[in-house]
C-alpha positions in Angstrom: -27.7 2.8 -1.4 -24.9 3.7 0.7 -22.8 6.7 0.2 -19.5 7.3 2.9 -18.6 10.8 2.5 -15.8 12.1 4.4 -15.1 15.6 4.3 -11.9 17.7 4.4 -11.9 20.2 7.2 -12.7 23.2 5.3 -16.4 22.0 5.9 -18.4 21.2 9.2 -20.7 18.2 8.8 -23.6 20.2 8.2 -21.7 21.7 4.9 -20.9 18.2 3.8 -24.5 16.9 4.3 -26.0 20.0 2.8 -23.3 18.7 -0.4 -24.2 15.5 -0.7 -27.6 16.2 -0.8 -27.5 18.9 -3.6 -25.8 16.5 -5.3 -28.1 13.7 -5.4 -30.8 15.9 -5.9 -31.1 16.1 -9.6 -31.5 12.0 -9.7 -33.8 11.4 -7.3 -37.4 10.9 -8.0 -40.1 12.2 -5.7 -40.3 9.3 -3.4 -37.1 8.7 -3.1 -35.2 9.9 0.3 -31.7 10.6 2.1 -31.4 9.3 5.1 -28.4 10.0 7.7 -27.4 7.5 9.9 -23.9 8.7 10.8 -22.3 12.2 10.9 -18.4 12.5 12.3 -16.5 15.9 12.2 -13.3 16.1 10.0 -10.2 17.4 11.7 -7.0 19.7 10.6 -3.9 18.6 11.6 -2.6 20.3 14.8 0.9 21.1 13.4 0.6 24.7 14.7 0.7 23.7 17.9 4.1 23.7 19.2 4.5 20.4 20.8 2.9 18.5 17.4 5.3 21.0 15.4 8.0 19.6 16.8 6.9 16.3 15.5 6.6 17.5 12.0 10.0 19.3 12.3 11.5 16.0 12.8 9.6 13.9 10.4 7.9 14.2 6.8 4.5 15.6 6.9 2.0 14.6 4.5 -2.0 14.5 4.6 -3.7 11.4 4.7 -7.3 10.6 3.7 -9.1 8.5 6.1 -11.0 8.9 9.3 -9.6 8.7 13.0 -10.4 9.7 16.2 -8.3 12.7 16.0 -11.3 14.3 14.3 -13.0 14.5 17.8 -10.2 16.1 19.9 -10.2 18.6 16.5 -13.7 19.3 17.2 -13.2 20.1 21.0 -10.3 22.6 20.1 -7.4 19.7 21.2 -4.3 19.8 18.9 -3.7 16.2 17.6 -2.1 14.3 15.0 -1.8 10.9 14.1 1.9 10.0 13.9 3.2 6.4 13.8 5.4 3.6 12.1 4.7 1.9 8.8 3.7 2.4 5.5 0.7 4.0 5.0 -0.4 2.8 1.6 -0.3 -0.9 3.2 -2.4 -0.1 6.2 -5.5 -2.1 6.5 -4.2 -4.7 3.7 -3.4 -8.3 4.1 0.8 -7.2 3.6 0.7 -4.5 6.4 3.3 -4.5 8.5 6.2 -2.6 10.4 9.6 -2.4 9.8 12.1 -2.4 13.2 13.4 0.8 11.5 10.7 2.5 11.5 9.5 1.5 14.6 13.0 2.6 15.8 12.4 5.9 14.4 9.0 6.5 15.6 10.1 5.6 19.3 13.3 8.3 19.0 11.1 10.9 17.5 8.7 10.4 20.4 11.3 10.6 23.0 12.8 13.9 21.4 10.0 15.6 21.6 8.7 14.9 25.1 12.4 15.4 25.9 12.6 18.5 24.2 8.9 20.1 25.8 
């Protein structure tokens, strides 16, 4: 079996391991095992930094479950966000797309805040 856990950023990976396993304890039988193959670090959003702020002062915020590589400038003490055009709900489906709009918006929201820093 294969379990994907991803973990919100109140826990470390060793937290969210140590979870998973108390959790599959009670139905496992003595020779069966956990193995890890993959561990990734979860990250907070870097809205308190006040460059990425800015960005949320401009837009709406809104937490989004998934995994990017955000997690790993999180881990190193790098303020990051993931900010971008299009619908979230379709991304990764055969109807995803952008809308000039949006992509309009995205590129004055960028330019305000690098002009604005």
């Amino acid at each position: 079996m294969l379990i994907n856990h991803r973990h919100a950023p109140d826990r470390d990976s060793a937290q969210a391991e140590n979870h998973v396993r108390e959790f599959l304890s009670p139905f496992m039988e003595s020779d069966d095992s956990v193995e890890l193959v993959d561990r990734a670090p979860a990250a907070s959003p870097g809205l308190d930094h006040p460059l990425l702020a800015s960005v949320g002062a401009e837009i709406e915020t809104r937490a989004k479950l998934g995994w990017t590589d955000v997690a790993f400038f999180a881990e190193q003490g790098i303020p990051a966000i993931n900010f971008g055009p299009g619908d979230a709900t379709l991304a990764h489906t055969s109807d995803e797309r952008i809308e000039r709009e949006n992509l309009n918006v995205t590129f004055k929201t960028i330019k305000k805040v690098l002009e604005d820093s």
